[in-house]
ZAMARGU-4260 file (C-alpha; in steps of 0.2 Angstrom, whole numbers, plus 5000, padded with zeros to 4 digits):
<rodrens>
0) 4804/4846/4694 | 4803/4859/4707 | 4821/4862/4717 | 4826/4851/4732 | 4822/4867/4746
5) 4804/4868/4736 | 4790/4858/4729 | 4782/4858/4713 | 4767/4873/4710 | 4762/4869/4692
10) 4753/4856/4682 | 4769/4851/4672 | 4782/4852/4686 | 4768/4841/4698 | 4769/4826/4683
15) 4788/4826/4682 | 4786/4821/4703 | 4771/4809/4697 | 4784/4802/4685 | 4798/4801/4696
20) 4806/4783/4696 | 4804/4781/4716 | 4785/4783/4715 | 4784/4772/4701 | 4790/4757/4711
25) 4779/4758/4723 | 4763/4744/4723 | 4747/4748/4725 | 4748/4766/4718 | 4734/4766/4709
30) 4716/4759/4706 | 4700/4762/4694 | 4684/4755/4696 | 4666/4755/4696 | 4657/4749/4710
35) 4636/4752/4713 | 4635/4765/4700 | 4651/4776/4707 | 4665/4779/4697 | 4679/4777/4710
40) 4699/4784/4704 | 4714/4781/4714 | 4730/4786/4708 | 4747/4800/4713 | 4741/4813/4699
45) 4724/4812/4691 | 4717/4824/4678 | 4701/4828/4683 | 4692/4836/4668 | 4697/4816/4660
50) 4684/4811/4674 | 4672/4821/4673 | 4669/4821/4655 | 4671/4801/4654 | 4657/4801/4666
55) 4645/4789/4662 | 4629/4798/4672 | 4637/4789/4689 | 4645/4798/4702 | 4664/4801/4704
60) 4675/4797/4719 | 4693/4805/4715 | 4706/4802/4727 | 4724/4807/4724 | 4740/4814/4729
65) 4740/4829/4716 | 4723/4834/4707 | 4725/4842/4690 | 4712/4856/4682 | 4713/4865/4668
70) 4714/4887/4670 | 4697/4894/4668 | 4680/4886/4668 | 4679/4868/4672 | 4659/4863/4666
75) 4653/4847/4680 | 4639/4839/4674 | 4630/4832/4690 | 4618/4817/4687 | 4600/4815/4698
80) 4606/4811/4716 | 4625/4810/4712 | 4639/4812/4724 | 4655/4820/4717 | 4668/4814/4730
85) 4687/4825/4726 | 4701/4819/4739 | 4719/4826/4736 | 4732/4835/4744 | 4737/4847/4731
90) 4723/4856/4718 | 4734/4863/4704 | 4731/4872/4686 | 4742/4883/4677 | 4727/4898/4682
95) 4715/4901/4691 | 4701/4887/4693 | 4682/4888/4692 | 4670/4873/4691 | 4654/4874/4684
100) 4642/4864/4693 | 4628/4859/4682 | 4618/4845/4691 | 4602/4838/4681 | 4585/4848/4684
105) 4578/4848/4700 | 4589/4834/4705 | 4597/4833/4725 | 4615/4830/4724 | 4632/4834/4733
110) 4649/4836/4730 | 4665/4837/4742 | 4681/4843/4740 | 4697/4841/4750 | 4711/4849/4750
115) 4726/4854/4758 | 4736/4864/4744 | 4729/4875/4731 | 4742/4882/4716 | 4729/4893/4710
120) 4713/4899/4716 | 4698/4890/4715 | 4681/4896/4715 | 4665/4887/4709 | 4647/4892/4701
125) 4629/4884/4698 | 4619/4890/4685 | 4616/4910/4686 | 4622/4910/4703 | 4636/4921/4708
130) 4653/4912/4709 | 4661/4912/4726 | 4679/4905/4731 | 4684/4891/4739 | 4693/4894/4758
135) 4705/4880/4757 | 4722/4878/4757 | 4738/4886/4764 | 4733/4897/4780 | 4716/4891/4777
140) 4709/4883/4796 | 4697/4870/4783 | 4702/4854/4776 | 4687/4854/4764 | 4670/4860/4759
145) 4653/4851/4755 | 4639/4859/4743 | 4623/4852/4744 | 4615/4858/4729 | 4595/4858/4727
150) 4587/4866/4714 | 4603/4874/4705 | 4607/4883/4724 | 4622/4880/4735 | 4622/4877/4752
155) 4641/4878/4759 | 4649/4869/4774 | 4667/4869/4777 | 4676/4855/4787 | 4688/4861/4799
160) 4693/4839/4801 | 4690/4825/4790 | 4684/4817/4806 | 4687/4797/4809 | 4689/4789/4791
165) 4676/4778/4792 | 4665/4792/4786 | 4675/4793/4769 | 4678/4781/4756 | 4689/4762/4759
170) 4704/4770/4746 | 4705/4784/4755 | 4715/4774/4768 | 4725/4766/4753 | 4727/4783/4747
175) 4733/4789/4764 | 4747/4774/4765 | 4754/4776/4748 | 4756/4794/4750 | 4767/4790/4766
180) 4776/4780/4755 | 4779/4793/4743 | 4785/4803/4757 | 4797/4789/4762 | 4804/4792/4747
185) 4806/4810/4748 | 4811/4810/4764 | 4830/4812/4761 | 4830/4822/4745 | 4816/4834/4746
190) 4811/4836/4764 | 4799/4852/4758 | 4786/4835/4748 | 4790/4824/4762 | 4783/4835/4776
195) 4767/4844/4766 | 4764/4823/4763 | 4767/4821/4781 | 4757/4836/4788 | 4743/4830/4776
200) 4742/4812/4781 | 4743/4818/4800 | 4730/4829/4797 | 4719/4817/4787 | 4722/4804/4801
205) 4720/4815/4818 | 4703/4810/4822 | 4703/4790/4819 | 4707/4778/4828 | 4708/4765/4815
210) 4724/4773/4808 | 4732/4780/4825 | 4748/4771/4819 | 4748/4778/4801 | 4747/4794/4811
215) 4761/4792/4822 | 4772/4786/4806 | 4767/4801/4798 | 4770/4815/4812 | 4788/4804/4816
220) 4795/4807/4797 | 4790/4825/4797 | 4793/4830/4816 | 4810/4822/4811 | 4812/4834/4797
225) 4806/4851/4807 | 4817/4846/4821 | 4832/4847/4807 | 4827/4864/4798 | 4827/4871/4819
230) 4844/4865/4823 | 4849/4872/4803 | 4860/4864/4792 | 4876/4861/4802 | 4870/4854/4814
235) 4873/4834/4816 | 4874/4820/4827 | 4891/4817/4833 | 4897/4798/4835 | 4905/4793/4850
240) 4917/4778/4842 | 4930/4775/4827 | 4924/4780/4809 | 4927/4761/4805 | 4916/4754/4817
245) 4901/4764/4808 | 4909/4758/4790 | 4908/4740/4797 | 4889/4740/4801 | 4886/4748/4785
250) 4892/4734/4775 | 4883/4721/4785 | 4864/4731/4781 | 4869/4733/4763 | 4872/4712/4762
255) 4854/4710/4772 | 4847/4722/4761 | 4855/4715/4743 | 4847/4696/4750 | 4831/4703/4752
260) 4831/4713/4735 | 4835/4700/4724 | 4821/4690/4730 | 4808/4705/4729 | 4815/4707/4711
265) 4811/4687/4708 | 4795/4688/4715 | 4788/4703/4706 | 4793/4694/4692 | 4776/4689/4684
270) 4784/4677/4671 | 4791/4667/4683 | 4783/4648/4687 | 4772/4650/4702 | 4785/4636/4711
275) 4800/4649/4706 | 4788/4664/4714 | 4782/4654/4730 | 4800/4650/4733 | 4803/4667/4732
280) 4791/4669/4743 | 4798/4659/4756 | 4816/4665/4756 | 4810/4683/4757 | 4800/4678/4772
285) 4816/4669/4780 | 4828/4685/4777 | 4811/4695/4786 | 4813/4689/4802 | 4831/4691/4801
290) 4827/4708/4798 | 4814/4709/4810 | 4830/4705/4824 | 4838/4721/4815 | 4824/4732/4817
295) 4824/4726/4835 | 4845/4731/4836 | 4839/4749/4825 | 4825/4752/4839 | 4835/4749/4856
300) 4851/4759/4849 | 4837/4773/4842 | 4829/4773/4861 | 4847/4773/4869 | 4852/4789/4859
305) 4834/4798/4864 | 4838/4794/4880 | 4855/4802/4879 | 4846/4816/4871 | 4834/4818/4883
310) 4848/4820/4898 | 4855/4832/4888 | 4839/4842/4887 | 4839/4843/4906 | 4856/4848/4909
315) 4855/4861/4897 | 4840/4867/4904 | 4845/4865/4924 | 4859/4879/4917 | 4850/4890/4907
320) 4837/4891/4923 | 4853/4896/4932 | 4855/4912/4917 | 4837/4916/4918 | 4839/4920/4938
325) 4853/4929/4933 | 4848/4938/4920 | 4831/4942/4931 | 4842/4948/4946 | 4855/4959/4935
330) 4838/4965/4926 | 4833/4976/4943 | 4848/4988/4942 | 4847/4990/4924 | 4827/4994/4923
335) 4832/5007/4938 | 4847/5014/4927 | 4835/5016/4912 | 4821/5024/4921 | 4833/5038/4929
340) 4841/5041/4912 | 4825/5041/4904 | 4822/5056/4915 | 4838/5066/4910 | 4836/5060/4889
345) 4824/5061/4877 | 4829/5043/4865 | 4809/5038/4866 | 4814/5023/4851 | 4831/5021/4865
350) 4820/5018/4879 | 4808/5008/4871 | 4819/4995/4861 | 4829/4991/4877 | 4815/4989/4889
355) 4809/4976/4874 | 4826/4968/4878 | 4824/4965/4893 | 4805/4960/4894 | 4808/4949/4876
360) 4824/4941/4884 | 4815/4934/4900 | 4800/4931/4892 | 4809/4918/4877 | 4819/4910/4893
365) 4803/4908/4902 | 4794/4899/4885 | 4811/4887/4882 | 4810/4878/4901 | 4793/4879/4903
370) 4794/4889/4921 | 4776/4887/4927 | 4765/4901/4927 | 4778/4911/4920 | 4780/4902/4904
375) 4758/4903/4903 | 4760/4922/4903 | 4776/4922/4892 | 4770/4921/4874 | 4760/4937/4878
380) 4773/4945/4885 | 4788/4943/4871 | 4772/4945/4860 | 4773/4964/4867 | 4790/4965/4867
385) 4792/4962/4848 | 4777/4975/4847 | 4789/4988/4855 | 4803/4985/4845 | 4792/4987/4827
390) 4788/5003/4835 | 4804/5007/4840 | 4809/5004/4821 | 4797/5017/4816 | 4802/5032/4828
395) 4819/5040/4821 | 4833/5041/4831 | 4854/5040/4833 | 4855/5026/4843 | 4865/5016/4833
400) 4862/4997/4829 | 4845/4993/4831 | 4838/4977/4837 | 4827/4973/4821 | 4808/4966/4826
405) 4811/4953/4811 | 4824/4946/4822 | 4812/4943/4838 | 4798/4938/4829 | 4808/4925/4823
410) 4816/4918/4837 | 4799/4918/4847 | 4789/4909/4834 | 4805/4893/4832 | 4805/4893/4852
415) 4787/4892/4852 | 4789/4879/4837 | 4803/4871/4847 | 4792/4869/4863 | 4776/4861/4856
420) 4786/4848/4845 | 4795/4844/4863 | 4780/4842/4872 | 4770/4833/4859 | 4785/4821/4855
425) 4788/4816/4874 | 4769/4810/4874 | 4770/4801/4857 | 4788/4790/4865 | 4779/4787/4880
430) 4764/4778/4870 | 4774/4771/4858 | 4786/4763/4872 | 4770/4756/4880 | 4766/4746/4863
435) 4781/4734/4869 | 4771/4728/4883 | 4752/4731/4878 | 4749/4730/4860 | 4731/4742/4865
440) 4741/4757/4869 | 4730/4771/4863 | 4742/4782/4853 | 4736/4799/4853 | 4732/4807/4836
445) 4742/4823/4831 | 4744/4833/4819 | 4758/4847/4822 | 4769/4845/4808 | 4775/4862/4801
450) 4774/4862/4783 | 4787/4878/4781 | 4803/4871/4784 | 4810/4889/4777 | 4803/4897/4793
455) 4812/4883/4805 | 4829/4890/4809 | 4831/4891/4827 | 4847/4891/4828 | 4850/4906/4816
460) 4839/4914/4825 | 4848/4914/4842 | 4862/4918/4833 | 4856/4935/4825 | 4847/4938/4841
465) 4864/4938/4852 | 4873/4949/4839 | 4859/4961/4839 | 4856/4963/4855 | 4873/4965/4862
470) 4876/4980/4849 | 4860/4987/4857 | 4866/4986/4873 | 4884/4993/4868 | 4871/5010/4867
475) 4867/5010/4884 | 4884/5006/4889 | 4889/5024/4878 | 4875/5035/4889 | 4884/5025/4904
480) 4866/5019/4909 | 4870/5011/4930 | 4869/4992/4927 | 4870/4991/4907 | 4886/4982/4908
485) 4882/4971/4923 | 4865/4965/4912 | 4875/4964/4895 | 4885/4950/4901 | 4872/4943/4909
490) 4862/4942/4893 | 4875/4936/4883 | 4877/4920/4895 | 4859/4919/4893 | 4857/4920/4875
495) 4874/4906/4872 | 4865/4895/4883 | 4848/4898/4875 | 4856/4892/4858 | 4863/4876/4866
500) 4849/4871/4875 | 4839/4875/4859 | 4852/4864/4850 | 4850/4850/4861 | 4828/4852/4862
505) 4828/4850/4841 | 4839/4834/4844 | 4829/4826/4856 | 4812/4830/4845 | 4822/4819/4830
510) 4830/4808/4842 | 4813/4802/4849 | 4805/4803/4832 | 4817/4791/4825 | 4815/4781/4839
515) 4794/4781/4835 | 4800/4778/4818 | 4811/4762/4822 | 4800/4757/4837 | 4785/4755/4823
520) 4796/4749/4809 | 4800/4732/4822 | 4780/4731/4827 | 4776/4733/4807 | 4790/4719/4803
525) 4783/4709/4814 | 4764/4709/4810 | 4768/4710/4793 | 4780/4694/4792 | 4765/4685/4802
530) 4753/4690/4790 | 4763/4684/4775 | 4765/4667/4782 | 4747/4666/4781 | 4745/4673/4764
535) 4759/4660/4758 | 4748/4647/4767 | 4732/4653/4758 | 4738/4660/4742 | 4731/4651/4726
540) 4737/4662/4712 | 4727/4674/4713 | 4730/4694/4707 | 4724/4703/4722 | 4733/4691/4735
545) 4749/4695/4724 | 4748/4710/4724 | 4743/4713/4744 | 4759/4701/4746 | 4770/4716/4736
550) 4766/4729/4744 | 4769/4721/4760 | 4784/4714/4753 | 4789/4732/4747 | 4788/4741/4763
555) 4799/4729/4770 | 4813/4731/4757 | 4807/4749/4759 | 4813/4747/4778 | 4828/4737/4773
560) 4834/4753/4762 | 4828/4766/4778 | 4840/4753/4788 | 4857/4757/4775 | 4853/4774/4771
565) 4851/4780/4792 | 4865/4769/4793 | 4874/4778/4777 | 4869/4795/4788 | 4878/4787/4802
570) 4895/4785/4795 | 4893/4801/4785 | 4892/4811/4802 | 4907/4802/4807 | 4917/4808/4793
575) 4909/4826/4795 | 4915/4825/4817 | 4932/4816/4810 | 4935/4829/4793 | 4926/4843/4798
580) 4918/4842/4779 | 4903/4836/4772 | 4905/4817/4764 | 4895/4825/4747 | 4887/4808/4749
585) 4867/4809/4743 | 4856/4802/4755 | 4842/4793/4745 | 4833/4777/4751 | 4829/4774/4730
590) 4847/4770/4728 | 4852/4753/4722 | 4862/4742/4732 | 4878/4743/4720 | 4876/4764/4724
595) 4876/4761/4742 | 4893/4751/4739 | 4898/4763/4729 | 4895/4777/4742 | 4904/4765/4757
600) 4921/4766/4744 | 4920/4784/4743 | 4919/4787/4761 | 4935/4777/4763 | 4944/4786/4748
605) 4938/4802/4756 | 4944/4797/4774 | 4962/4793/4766 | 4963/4809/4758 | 4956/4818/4776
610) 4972/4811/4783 | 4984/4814/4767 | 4979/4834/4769 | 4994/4834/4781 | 5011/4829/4784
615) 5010/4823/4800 | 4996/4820/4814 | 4987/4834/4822 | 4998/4843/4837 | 4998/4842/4855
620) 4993/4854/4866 | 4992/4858/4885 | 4985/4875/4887 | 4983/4881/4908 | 4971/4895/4908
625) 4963/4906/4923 | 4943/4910/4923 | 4947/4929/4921 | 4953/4926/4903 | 4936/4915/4900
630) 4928/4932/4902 | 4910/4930/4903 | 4912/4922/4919 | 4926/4929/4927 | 4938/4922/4943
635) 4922/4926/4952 | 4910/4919/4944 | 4917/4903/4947 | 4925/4904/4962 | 4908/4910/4969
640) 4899/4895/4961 | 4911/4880/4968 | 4906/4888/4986 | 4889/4890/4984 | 4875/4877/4990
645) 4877/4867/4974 | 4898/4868/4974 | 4895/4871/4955 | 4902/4878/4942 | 4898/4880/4922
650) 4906/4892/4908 | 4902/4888/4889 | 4917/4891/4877 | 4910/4896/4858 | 4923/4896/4840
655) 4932/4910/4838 | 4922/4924/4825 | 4933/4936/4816 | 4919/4945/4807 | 4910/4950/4822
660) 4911/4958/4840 | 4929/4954/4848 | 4920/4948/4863 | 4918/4931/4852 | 4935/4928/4853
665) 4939/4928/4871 | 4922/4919/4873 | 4933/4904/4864 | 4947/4904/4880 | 4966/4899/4874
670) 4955/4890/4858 | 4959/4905/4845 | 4974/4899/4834 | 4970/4884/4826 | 4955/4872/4818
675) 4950/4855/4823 | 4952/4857/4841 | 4950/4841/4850 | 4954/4840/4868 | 4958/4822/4878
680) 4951/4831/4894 | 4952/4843/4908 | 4960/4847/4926 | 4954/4858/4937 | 4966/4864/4951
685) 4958/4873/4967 | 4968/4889/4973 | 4967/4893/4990 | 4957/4878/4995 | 4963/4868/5009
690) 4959/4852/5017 | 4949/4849/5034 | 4960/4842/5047 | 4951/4827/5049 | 4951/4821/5031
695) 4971/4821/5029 | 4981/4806/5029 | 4999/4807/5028 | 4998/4825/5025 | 4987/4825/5011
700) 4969/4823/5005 | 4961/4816/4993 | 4951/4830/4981 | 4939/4825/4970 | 4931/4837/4956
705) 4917/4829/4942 | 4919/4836/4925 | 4907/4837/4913 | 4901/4842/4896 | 4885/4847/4890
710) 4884/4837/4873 | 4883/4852/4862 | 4899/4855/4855 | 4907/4864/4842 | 4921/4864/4830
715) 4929/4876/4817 | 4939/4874/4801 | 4944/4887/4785 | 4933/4898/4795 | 4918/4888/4794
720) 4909/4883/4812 | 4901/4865/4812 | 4888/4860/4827 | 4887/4843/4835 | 4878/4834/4847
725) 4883/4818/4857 | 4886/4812/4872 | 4892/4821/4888 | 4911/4817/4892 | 4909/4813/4913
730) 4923/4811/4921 | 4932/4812/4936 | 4948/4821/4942 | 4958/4817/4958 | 4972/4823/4965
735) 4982/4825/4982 | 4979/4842/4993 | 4993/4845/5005 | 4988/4855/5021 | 4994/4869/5013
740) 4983/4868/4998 | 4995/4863/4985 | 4994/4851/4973 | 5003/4836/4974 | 5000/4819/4963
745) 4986/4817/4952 | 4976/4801/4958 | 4962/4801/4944 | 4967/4805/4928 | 4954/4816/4917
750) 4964/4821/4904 | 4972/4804/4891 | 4971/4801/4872 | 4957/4789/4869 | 4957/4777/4856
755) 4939/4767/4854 | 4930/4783/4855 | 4930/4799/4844 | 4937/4814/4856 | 4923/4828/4859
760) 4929/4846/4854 | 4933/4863/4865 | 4921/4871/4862 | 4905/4868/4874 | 4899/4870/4891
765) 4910/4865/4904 | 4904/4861/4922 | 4914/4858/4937 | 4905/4850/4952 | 4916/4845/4968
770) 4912/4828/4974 | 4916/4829/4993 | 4916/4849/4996 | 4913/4845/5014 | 4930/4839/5016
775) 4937/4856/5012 | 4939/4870/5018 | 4934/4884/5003 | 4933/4902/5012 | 4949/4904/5005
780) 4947/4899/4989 | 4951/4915/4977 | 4954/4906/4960 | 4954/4892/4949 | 4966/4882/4937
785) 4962/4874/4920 | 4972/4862/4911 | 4968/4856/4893 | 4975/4844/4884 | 4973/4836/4867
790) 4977/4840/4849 | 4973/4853/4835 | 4979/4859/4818 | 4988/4875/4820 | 4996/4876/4801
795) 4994/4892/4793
</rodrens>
């Protein structure tokens, strides 16, 4: 079959998915009957040309997940008033397609096809009339096309929706929920299947209110999956305790789930007695409602962690509002600087690529925090800006490193990507949240699922972005343009932040989608445990009750599986934060429960040999630092902050990068020499500060500083840089003031080795807020202490 990073294009490599053992557990796949002279086929892969020429003179429903042609001409024989119904996601053949309609003489009939992929392309003909080409498909804004055919001549409409589906056949529903199965199944180990079955679904169900909930299940799994193409591949969720506590509620889902299984396994079991099948039955409904109580735990703890994600989201953006006011004031001097040298030089590409830069810069800022009418007028404006650079590109000139227009394009279609999955996922958690209290809740339909995952890579792209930039800015510091310095540092602030903020935005979007996922799990648990109550209650024996009861059954033991394997992701994160290495465990819902035990022993094995790759424990270290060796933000820059209205001050600490610009390593502080840096906290020492009069007792006051963390941190091993996010560390430091500003005995301590929760690393934003700046006097203060403590490996 096709890769894991791609999905099958061709007839063969479509059966190998249609054969895959996941899909073929799953119930209710497919169906075949013939109902009031309609021929109506269900099923994950039909071959069409088996249909049509099976027909019997009735008319033909096809619904499916991949629909199979043969290359070349494809002969449909129409019958007198037939309806020809084709319903799938994928059209495939091994070359291009063209149907030959050939309905009976003079007869009236219709056919409809839907589609959201095409392998090849297809085109279609009646009679002697002229072939014409079908516009569905990838970039296509239709979902399908009707011919009405009278008389051997076609007349075309394209659907741009498939409208509520009550218009469309009952199985296309069915058709709908199995393939949200299959992309259930997918979900962990080919995300490119699981989101063009999501995006299809979404689509197919954005216009109904019947299936609003199908919808929202749809657009959680693959919002879920763009949110984790935007933050790239090393980017995961940090825990906040032990390794062990994550191994412990592991093995407690896998013994729910192994109970439930082996009475799913019972009562598919058609040779059993009827008694041995009910009872079955009956256990399988007692260990439901057990897990309907740990669907209920998965929903609260998946709320809680939006939530923290969320608060995250505003921190990083109350900052990176800070940077674009910044970056706009430090602008003014440099547009001046490039209009006077503009005058004295003649670099038209120059000029033009670095007043891109400065218009694309504010413009991306303005789209990421949504700054009123600014961020209305943004898209157009970076839209220019990207415009000038391919211009730019194209004028030859000595200006050194050139920004690339690849580069901005880029970064402007994630951040707009970014912004509409924000938006859309805040309403969707609002709705969803409302279902606790008023089972009406009218969930709005979407549909914005991006089907290229390739093109999702935000945090790549801010990453290219500051590294271009900044050599295109070290030109204008060469010509000694007035202000190009001033705005570099600026900028680079700015584009730092804009990668953390846009870090912490693609979290939130998979944070509240798995919180829509869990939150609907638990409602589905619930409905669907009541519903098999009263299907035990009614059931005589009978095929089709069996058979609803499965499938019901199945998406439970289904959830059950979700329910290990998120935890499995859960305790492989905590391995990555604790090893700084990926666990190698796959992530596959299919797995047995014996595999999923399997995996737990690994972990353990691999966490022993984590802590047997040294001789001793990681080393202590206290590093005391000034802001002028921080760099970007300089003595002043802080000392300016903590006196300002707010008495605030951030700086943002990145890994050390050899292979780039040497202004990456003093952007990492004392943090250089070493790997794995974990820090226990930080103090933060006030020089030059003295207290008021009336707050000192004894001879001393009392000052208190609030440090803080964004939750976006970093961490860096053998070279290799791994991105978390988690929690904010918050704490407080005290300390005793005399009247002479010195500092006497600490009173809070900030810094102190934890033990029931995993330590956060160096390298993130830092904020320093004093808590009582009225009881200080700060016109003297002239600079700042920083104290770091913790531990890290520094062996060669």
């Amino acid at each position: 079959m096709a890769t894991q990073d791609t999905q099958p294009t061709s007839p063969a490599e479509w059966q190998k998915y249609a054969d895959a053992v996941g899909i073929s557990r799953i119930p209710m796949l497919s169906s075949d009957k013939v109902y009031a002279e309609t021929h109506t086929v269900r099923d994950v892969l039909v071959d069409a040309s088996s249909i049509f020429s099976a027909s019997k003179g009735e008319s033909v429903t096809i619904l499916a997940d991949v629909l199979v042609f043969s290359g070349g001409e494809n002969v449909v024989k129409i019958p007198d008033c037939g309806v020809f119904m084709l319903y799938s996601r994928v059209i495939t053949a091994s070359s291009p397609i063209h149907i030959v309609f050939e309905p009976e003489t003079k007869s009236e009939c219709v056919v409809m096809i839907y589609a959201s992929i095409l392998d090849q392309p297809l085109s279609y003909s009646c009679k002697s009339h002229d072939p014409s080409t079908v516009d569905l498909g990838s970039g296509s804004q239709n979902v399908g096309i009707t011919l009405q055919i009278k008389h051997g001549k076609p007349k075309e409409t394209y659907m741009p929706s498939y409208n509520d589906l009550s218009e469309h056949p009952k199985e296309f529903a069915a058709c709908l929920r199995a393939q949200l199965r299959i992309a259930s199944v997918f979900f962990w180990k080919q995300p490119p299947i699981a989101i063009s079955l999501t995006s299809h679904i979404a689509r197919a169900t954005s216009k109904t209110d019947s299936e609003s909930i199908l919808n929202a299940q749809a657009v959680a799994l693959g919002q879920q999956l763009a949110a984790q193409a935007l933050a790239g591949p090393n980017t995961s969720y940090a825990p906040v305790l032990p390794v062990s506590s994550y191994l412990a509620t592991l093995d407690d889902a896998i013994e729910t789930a192994s109970a439930f299984e082996v009475q799913y396994m019972r009562f598919q079991d058609r040779k059993l007695a009827l008694q041995d099948r009910m009872a079955a039955w009956g256990t399988m409904l007692d260990h439901a409602e057990g897990a309907t109580n740990m669907h209920r735990s998965l929903r609260d703890s998946a709320y809680e962690k939006y939530s923290n994600a969320c608060d995250i989201v505003l921190s990083s953006s109350q900052q990176f509002q800070l940077d674009q006011i910044t970056l706009g004031d430090k602008e003014v001097e440099f547009k001046i600087g490039i209009e006077d040298w503009k005058e004295k030089m003649k670099f038209e590409a120059a000029f033009k690529i670095l007043t891109a830069v400065i218009s694309f810069a504010i413009a991306i800022g303005a789209i990421c925090i949504g700054d009123g009418a600014a961020a209305a007028r943004a898209p157009a404006e970076a839209e220019e800006a990207v415009q000038a650079v391919e211009e730019a590109e194209s004028l030859a000139s000595d200006i050194g490193k050139i920004l690339k227009s690849d580069t901005v394009k880029k970064l402007k279609s994630c951040v707009m990507m970014t912004t509409k999955l924000l938006s859309s996922m805040s309403t969707t958690v609002e709705q969803i949240r409302n279902l606790e209290h008023n089972p009406d809740t009218k969930i709005d339909d979407d549909w914005q699922v991006d089907g290229d995952l390739n093109s999702l890579v935000a945090l790549a792209s801010w990453d290219k972005w500051q590294l271009e930039s900044d050599d295109q800015l070290e030109f204008a510091i060469e010509q000694k343009i007035n202000g190009a310095a001033a705005y570099r540092l600026a900028l680079r602030q700015h584009a730092i932040n804009g990668k953390l903020l846009a870090q912490a935005q693609a979290q939130a979007i998979k944070a509240g989608q798995e919180y829509v996922q869990a939150e609907l799990a638990f409602n589905l648990s619930q409905s669907d445990t009541a519903s098999l109550k009263k299907l035990k209650d009614e059931y005589r024996d009978e095929e089709e009750q069996a058979e609803k009861a499965e499938a019901m059954f199945y998406d439970q033991l289904m959830s059950l599986r979700t329910s290990v394997t998120i935890e499995m992701r859960n305790l492989t994160w905590a391995y990555k934060f604790y090893a700084l290495e990926d666990a190698s465990i796959e992530l596959d819902a299919q797995k047995t429960i014996e595999e999923y035990r399997v995996d737990a022993l690994t972990i353990r094995e691999k966490i022993d040999q984590a802590n047997s790759r040294y001789a001793g424990d990681y080393q202590p270290f206290k590093f005391k630092v000034y802001p002028d060796e921080l760099f970007l933000t300089g003595a002043s820059g802080i000392v300016d902050s903590l006196k300002g209205d707010h008495h605030t001050a951030s700086f943002t600490l990145v890994p050390p990068n050899t292979k780039t610009s040497n202004y990456k390593q003093l952007l990492s502080g004392p943090f250089i020499e070493g790997s794995h840096f974990r820090v226990h906290g930080l103090e933060v020492e006030l020089v030059g500060a003295r207290p008021k009069p009336a707050y000192l007792r004894r001879g001393t006051a009392t000052v208190r500083i609030a440090i803080s963390t964004s939750g976006i941190y970093s961490d860096i091993q053998d070279g290799q840089v791994f991105h978390f996010t988690s929690l904010p560390l918050q704490r407080v430091f005290a300390y005793e003031m005399t009247e002479a500003g010195e500092k006497e005995d600490v009173v809070v301590h900030s810094t102190f080795p934890s033990t029931n929760h995993a330590e956060p690393p160096a390298f993130t934003q830092w904020t320093i807020k004093l808590k009582q700046p009225d009881h200080l006097d700060l016109s003297g203060l002239s600079d700042v202490r920083l104290k770091w403590t913790g531990a890290a490996n520094f062996a060669a």
